[in-house]
C-alpha positions in Angstrom: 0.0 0.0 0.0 1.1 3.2 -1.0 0.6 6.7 -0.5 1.1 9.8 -3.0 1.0 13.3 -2.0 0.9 16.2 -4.1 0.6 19.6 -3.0 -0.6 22.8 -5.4 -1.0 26.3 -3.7 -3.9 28.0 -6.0 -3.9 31.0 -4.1 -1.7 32.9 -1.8 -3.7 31.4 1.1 -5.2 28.3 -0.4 -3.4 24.9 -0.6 -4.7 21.8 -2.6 -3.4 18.5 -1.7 -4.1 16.1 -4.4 -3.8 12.4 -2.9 -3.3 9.3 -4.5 -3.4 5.6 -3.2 -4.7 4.1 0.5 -4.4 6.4 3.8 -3.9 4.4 6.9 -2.2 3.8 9.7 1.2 2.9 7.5 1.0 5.5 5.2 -0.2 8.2 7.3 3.2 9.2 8.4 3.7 10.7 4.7 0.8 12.6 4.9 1.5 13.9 8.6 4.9 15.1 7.0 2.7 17.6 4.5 0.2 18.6 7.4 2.0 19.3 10.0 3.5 22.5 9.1 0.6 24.0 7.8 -0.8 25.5 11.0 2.7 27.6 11.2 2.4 28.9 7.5 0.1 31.2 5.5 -2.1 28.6 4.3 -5.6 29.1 5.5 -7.7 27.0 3.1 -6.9 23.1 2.8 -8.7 21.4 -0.2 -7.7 17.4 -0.3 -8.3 16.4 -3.9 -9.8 13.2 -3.2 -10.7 11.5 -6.4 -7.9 9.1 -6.5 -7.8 8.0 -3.0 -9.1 4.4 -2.8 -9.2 3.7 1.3 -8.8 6.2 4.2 -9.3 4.6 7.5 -10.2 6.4 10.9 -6.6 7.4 11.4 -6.5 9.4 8.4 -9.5 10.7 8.8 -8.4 12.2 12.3 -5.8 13.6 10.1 -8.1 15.8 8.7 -9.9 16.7 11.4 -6.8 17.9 13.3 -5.6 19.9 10.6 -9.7 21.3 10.1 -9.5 22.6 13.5 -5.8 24.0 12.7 -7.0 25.8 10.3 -10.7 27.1 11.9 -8.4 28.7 14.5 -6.7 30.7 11.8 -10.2 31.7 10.3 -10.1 29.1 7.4 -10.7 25.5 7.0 -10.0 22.0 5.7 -12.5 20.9 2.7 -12.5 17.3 1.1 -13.4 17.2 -2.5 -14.6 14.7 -4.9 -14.5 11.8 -2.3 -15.1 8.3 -2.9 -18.4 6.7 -1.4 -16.5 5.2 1.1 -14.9 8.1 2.3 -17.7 9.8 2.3 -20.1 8.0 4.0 -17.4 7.4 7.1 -17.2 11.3 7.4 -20.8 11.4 7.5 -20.6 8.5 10.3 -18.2 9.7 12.4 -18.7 13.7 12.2 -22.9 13.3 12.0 -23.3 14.8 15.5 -19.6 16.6 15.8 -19.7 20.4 15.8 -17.3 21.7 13.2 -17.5 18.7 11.0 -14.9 18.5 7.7 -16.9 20.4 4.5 -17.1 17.8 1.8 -17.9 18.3 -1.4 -18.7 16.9 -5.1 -16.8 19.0 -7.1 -13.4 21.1 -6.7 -15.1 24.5 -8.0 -17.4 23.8 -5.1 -14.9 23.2 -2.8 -13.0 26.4 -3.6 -16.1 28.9 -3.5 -15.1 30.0 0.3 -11.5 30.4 -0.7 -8.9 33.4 -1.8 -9.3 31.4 -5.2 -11.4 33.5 -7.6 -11.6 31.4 -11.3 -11.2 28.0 -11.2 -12.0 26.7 -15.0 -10.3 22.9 -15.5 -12.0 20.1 -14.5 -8.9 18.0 -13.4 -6.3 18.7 -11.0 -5.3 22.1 -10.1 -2.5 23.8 -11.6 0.0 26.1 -9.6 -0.3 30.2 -9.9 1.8 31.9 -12.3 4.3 33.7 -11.0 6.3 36.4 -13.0 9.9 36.9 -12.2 11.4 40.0 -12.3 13.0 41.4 -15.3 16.4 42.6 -14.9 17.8 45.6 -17.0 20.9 45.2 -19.0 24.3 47.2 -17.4 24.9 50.3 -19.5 26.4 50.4 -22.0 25.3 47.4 -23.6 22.6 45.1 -24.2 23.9 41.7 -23.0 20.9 39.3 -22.1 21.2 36.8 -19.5 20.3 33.4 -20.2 17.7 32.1 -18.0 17.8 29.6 -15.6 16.9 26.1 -16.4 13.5 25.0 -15.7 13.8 23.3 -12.6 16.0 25.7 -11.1 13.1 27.5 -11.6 10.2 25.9 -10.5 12.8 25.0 -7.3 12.6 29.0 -6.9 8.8 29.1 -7.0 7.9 26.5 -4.2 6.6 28.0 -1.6 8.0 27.3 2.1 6.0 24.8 3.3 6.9 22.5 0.3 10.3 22.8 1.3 10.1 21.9 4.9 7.9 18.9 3.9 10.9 17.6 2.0 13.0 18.5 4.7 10.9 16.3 6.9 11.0 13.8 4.7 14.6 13.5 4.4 14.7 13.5 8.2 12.2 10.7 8.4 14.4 8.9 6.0 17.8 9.4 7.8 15.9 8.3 11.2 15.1 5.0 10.0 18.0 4.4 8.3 19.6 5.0 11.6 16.8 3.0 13.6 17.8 0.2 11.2 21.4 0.2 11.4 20.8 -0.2 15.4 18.6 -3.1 15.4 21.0 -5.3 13.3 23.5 -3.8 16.0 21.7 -5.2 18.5 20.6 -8.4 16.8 24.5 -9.3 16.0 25.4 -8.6 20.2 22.0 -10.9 21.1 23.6 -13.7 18.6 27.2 -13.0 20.2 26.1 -12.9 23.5 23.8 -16.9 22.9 26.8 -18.3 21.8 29.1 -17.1 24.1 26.8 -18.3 27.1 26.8 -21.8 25.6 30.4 -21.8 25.6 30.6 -20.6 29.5 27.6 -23.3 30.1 30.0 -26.1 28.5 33.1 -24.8 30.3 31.7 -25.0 33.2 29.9 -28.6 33.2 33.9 -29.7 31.6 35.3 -28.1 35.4 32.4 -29.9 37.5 33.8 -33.2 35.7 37.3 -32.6 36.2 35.9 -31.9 39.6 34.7 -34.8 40.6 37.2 -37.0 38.5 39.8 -35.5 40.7 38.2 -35.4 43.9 37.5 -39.5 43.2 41.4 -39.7 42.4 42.7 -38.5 45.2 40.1 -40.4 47.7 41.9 -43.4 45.7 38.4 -44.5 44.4 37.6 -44.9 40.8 35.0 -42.6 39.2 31.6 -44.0 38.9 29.3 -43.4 35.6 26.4 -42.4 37.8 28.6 -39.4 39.2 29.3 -37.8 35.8 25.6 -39.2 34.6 24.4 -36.7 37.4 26.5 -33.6 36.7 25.0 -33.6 32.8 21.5 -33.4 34.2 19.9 -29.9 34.0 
C-alpha cells in the first residue's frame, strides 16, 4: 500500500493536496509530513483532492480533522473534495453529531467557493499560480541578455516554504530509519554473540564440574563411577 502526496498552492492562502493511493495507519506518516506545518504557514484553506484515494481509515480521517481545526483557529478551514463513497459515508458517520465537522464536497469549484481562489476553470487537478519573475535591466552600455535559468531551477525557486520543509521532513524521516535500522542489526549481532558465548561458558563450566569430581575420586583413591558424571550432565 502506498501513498502519493501532491501539494498545489492555488492562491496565496489556499493549498490543494491532491492524494493518491490508500491512507492508513502505514501510510499516514507521509501525509503527517505535509500537514503538519501548515498550522505555522500562511495557508488558511486546505482542499484534499480526493478522487484518487481508494481507502482512508479512521486514522487518516483524524488527520483531517486535526488539521480542520488547525485551520478554523486561523479563520479558514479543511474541505475534502470529490471523495469516494466510502470516504464519504465514514465522514458522514463519524462527524454526524460533531460540531465543526470536515466540508465535503462533489466537485473542486465547489470546494474552492469559500477560498482566496477566484476562477477556477479545469476540471482536473489544479495547476500552480503563475508567477512572474522579475526582469532585470541590462548594465549600460550594452545590451547583454542573460540566459535564464533552467526549468527546474526555476520551478525550485517558485515552491513556496512549506513544500520545502515537507521535503525537509521527509529527508529527516528517511535518515531516522536508516539510523533505527542500522541499530537493530547492531543489536541483533550482540544478542547472537552474546547466545553463543553463554553456551560456551555453560559447557566450560559442566567440563570443570567433571574434572571436579574425576579428581576429587582420584585423590580419595576410588575410581570414578558413571552415575557421578551421569548426574552432573542433568539440568
Amino acid at each position: 500500500m502506498r501513498l502519493s502526496v501532491r501539494l498545489v498552492p492555488v492562491g496565496a492562502s489556499t493549498l490543494v493536496i491532491a492524494l493518491t493511493g490508500e491512507l492508513d495507519s502505514t501510510t499516514g506518516p507521509v501525509l503527517a509530513a505535509f500537514l503538519d506545518p501548515l498550522p505555522a504557514s500562511a495557508v488558511k484553506y486546505v482542499i484534499v483532492a480526493a478522487g484518487d484515494l481508494r481507502f482512508c481509515d479512521l486514522n487518516g480521517l483524524a488527520q483531517f480533522a486535526e488539521t480542520h481545526r488547525a485551520m478554523q483557529a486561523k479563520g479558514g478551514y479543511l474541505a475534502v473534495a470529490e471523495p469516494q463513497p466510502p470516504l464519504r459515508r465514514l465522514i458522514a458517520l463519524v462527524t454526524e453529531q460533531a460540531p465543526g465537522s470536515i466540508p465535503v464536497y462533489t466537485s473542486m469549484p465547489e470546494a474552492l467557493v469559500g477560498t482566496d481562489v477566484e476562477i477556477y476553470e479545469t476540471t482536473g487537478p489544479p495547476t500552480p499560480v503563475g508567477r512572474h519573475l522579475p526582469r532585470l535591466r541590462p548594465p549600460a552600455g550594452g545590451r547583454t541578455r542573460r540566459r535564464p535559468p533552467p526549468r527546474a531551477e526555476r520551478e525550485e525557486a517558485e515552491l513556496p516554504p512549506i513544500i520545502h520543509q515537507a521535503r525537509t521532513l521527509r529527508a529527516q524521516i528517511a535518515q531516522q530509519q536508516q539510523t533505527m535500522a542500522l541499530r537493530l542489526d547492531t543489536a541483533h549481532q550482540a544478542r547472537t554473540a552474546l547466545d553463543s558465548t553463554r553456551r560456551r561458558c555453560g559447557d566450560s563450566l559442566q567440563a570443570m564440574r567433571v574434572n571436579l569430581v574425576r579428581a576429587r575420586s582420584a585423590m580419595d583413591g576410588r575410581p570414578t563411577r558413571p552415575q557421578q558424571v551421569a548426574e552432573l550432565d542433568e539440568p
